[in-house]
N, CA, C and O atoms as a GROMACS GRO file, in nm:
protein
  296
    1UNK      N    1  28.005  12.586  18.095
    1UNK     CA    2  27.969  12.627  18.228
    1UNK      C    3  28.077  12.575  18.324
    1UNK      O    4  28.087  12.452  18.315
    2UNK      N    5  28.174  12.639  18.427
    2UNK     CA    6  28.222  12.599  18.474
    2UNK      C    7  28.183  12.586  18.616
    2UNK      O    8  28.088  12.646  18.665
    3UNK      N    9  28.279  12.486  18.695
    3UNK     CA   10  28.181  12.496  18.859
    3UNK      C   11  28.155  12.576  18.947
    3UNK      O   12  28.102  12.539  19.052
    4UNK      N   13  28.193  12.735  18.918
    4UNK     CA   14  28.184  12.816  19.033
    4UNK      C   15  28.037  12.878  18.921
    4UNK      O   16  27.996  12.993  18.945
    5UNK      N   17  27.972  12.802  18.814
    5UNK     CA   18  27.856  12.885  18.774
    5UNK      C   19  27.727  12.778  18.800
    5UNK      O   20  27.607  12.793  18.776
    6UNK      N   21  27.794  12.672  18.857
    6UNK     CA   22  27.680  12.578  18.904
    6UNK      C   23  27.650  12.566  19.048
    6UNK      O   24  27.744  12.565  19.128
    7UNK      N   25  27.490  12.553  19.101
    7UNK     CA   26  27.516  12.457  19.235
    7UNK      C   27  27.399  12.358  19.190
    7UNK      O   28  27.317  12.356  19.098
    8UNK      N   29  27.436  12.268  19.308
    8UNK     CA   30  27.398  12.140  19.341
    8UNK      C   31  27.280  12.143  19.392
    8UNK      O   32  27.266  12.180  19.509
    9UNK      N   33  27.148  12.099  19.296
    9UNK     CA   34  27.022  12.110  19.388
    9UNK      C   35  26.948  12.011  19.384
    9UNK      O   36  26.921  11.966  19.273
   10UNK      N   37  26.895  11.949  19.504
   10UNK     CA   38  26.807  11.826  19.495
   10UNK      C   39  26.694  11.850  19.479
   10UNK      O   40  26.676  11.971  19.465
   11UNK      N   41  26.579  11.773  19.473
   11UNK     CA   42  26.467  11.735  19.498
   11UNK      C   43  26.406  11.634  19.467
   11UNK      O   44  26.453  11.539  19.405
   12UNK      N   45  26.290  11.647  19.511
   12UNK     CA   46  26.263  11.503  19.466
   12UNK      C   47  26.110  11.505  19.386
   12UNK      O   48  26.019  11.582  19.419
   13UNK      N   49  26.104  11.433  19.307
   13UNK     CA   50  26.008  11.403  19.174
   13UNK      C   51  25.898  11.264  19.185
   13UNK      O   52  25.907  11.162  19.253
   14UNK      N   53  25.833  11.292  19.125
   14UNK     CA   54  25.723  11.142  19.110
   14UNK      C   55  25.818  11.053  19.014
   14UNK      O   56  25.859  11.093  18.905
   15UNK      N   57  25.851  10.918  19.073
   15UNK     CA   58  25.948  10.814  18.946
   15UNK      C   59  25.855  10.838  18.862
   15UNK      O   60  25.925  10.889  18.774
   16UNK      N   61  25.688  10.841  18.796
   16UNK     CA   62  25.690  10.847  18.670
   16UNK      C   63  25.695  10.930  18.597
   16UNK      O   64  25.619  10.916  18.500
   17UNK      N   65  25.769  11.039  18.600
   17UNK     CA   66  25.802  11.172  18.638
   17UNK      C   67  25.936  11.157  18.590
   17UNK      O   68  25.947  11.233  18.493
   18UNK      N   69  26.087  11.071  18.618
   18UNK     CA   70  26.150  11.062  18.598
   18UNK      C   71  26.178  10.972  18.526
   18UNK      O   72  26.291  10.988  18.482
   19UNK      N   73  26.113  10.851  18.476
   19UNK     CA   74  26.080  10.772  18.388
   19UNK      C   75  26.059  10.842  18.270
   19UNK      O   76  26.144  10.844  18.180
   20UNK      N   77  25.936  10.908  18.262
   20UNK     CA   78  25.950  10.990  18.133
   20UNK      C   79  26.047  11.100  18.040
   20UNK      O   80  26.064  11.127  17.920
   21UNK      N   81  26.108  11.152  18.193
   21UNK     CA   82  26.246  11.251  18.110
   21UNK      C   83  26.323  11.203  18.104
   21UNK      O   84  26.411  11.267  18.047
   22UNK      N   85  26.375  11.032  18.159
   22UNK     CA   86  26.465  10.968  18.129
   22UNK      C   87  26.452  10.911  18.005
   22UNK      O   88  26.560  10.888  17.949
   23UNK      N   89  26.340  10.878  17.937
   23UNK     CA   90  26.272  10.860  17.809
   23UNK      C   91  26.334  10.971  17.693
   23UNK      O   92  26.398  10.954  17.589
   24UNK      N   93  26.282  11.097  17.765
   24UNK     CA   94  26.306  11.201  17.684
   24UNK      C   95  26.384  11.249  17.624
   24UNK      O   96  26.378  11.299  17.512
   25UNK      N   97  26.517  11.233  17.741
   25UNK     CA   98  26.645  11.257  17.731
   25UNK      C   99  26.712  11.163  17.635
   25UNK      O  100  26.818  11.205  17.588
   26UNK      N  101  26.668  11.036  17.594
   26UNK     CA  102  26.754  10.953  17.552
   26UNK      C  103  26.729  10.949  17.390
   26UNK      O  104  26.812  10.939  17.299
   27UNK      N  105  26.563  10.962  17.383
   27UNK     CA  106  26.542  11.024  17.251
   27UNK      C  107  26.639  11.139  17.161
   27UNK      O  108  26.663  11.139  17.041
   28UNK      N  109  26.683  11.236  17.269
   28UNK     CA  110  26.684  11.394  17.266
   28UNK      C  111  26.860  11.381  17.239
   28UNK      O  112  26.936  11.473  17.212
   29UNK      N  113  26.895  11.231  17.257
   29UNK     CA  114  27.069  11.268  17.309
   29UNK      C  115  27.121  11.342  17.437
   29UNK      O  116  27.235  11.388  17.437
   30UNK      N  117  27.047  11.351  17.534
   30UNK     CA  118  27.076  11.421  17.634
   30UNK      C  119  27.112  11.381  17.749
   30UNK      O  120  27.040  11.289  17.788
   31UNK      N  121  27.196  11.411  17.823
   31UNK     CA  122  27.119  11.326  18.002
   31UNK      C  123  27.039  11.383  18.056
   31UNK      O  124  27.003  11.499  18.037
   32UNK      N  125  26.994  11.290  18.144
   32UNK     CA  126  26.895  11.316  18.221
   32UNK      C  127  26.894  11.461  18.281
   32UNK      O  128  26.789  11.521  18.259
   33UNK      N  129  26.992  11.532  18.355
   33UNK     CA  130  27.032  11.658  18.364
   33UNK      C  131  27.019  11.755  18.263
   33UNK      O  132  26.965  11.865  18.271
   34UNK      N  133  27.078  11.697  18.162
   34UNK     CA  134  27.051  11.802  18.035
   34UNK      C  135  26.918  11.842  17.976
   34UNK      O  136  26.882  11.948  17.925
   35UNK      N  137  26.830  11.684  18.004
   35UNK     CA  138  26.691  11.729  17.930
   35UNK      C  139  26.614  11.800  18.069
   35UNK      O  140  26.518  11.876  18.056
   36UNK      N  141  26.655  11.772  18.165
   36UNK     CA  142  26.593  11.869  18.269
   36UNK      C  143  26.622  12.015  18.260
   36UNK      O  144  26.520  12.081  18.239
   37UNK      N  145  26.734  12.086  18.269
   37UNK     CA  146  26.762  12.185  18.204
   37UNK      C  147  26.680  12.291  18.102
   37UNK      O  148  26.613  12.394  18.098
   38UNK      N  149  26.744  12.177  18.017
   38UNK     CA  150  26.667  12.225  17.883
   38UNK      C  151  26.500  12.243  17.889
   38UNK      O  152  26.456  12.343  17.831
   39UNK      N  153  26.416  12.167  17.945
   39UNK     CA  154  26.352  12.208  17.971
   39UNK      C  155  26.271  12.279  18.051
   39UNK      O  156  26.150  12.290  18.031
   40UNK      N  157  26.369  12.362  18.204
   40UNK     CA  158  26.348  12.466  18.287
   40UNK      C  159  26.366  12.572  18.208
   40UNK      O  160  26.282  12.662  18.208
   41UNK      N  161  26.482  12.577  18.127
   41UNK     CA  162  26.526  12.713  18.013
   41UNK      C  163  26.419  12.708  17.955
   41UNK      O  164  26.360  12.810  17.991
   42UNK      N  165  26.339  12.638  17.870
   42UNK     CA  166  26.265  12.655  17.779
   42UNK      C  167  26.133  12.719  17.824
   42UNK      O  168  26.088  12.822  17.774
   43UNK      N  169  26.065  12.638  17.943
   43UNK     CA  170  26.016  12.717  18.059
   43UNK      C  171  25.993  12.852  18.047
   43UNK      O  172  25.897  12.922  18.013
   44UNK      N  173  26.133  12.874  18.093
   44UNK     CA  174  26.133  13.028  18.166
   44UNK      C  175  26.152  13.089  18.038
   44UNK      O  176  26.059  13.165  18.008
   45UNK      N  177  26.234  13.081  17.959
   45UNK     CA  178  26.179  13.174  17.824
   45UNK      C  179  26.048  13.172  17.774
   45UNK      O  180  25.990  13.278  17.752
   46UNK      N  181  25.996  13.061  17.753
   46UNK     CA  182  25.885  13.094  17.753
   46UNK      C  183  25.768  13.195  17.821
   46UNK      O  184  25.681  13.261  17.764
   47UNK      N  185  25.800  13.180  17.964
   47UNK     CA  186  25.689  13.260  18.069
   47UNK      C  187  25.731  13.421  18.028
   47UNK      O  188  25.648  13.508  18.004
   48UNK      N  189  25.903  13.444  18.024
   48UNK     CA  190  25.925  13.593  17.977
   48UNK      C  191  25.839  13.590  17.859
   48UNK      O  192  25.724  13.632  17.871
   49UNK      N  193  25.877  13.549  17.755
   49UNK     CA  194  25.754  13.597  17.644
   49UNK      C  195  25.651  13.591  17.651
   49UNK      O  196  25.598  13.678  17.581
   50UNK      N  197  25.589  13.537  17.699
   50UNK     CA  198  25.474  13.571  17.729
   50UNK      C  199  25.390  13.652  17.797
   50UNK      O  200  25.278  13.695  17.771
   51UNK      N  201  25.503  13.673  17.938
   51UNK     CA  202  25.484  13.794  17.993
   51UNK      C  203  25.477  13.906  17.937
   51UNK      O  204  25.380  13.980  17.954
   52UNK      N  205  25.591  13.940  17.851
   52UNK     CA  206  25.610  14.088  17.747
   52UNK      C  207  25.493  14.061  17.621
   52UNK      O  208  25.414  14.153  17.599
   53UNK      N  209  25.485  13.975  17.566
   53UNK     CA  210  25.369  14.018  17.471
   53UNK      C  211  25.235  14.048  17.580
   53UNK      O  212  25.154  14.117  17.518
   54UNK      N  213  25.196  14.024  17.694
   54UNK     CA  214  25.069  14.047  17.786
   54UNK      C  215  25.098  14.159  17.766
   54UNK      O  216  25.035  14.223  17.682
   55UNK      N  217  25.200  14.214  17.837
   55UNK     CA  218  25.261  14.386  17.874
   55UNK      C  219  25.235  14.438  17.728
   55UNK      O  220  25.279  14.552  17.744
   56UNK      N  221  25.200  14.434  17.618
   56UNK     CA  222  25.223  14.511  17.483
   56UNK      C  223  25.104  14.579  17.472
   56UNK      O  224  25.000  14.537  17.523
   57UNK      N  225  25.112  14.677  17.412
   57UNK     CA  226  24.978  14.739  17.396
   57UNK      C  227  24.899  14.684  17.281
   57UNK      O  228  24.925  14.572  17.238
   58UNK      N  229  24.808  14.754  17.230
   58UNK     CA  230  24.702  14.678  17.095
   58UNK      C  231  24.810  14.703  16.968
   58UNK      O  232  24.842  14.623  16.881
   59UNK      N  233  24.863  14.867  16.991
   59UNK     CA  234  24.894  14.877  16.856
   59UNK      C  235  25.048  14.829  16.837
   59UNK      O  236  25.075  14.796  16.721
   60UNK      N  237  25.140  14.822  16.920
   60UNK     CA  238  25.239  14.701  16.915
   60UNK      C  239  25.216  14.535  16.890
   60UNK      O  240  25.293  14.454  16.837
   61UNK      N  241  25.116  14.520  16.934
   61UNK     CA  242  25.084  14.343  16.920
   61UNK      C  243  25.050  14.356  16.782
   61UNK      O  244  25.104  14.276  16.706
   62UNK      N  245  24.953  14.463  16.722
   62UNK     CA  246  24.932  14.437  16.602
   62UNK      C  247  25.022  14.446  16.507
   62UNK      O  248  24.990  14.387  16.404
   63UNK      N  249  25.143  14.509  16.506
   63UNK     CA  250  25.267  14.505  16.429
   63UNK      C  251  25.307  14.398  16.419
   63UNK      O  252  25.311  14.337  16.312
   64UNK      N  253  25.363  14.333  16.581
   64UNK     CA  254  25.419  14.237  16.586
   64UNK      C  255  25.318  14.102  16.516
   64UNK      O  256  25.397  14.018  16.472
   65UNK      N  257  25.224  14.072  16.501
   65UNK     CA  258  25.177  13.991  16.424
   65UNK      C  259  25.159  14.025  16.284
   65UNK      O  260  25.137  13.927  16.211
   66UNK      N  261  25.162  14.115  16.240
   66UNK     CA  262  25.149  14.174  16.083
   66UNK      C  263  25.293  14.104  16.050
   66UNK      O  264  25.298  14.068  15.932
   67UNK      N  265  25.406  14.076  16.120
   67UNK     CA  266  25.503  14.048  16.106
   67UNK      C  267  25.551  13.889  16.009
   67UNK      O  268  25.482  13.793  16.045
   68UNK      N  269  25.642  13.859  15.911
   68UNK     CA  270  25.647  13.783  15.897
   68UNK      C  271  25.698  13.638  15.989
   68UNK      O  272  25.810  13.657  16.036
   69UNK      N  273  25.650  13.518  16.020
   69UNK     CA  274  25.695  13.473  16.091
   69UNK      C  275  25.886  13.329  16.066
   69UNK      O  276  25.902  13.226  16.001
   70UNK      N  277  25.960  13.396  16.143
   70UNK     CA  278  26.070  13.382  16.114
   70UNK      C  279  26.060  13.218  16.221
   70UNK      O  280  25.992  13.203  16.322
   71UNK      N  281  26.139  13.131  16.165
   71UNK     CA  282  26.197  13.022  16.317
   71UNK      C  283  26.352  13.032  16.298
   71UNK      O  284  26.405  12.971  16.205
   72UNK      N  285  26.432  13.112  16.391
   72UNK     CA  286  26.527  13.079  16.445
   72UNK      C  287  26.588  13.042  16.544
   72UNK      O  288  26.587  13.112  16.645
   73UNK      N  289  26.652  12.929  16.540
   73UNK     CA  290  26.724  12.900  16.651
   73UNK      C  291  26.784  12.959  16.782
   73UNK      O  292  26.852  13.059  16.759
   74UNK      N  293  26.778  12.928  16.901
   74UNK     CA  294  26.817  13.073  16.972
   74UNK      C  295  26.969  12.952  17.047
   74UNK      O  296  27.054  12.999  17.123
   0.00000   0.00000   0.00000
């Protein structure tokens, strides 16, 4: 990512709030930034999928679960 694909955003959090993802992060190998990140991305992919399987009809959902279930990495 280079700097004209980042900005700079504050806010502010409950410390035990930041206590814990500072926890998280260190478990994770991450910084503190990174495990924040990572877990806004994870987030928001999440809410899209979930959104689109809501949007599916009966007889698409039922495919898609007849389906074998794969875990890949994204």
């Amino acid at each position: 990512m280079t700097k004209k694909d980042r900005v700079q955003f504050k806010f502010l959090i409950p410390i035990e709030l930041k206590n814990q993802l500072e926890e998280l992060a260190e478990a994770n190998h991450r910084s503190l930034t990174g495990e924040i990140l990572a877990r806004l991305e994870d987030s928001v992919r999440t809410t899209v999928t979930l959104n689109h399987l809501l949007a599916m009809n009966s007889e698409d959902l039922k495919k898609l679960l007849e389906q074998p279930l794969v875990n890949k990495k994204q």
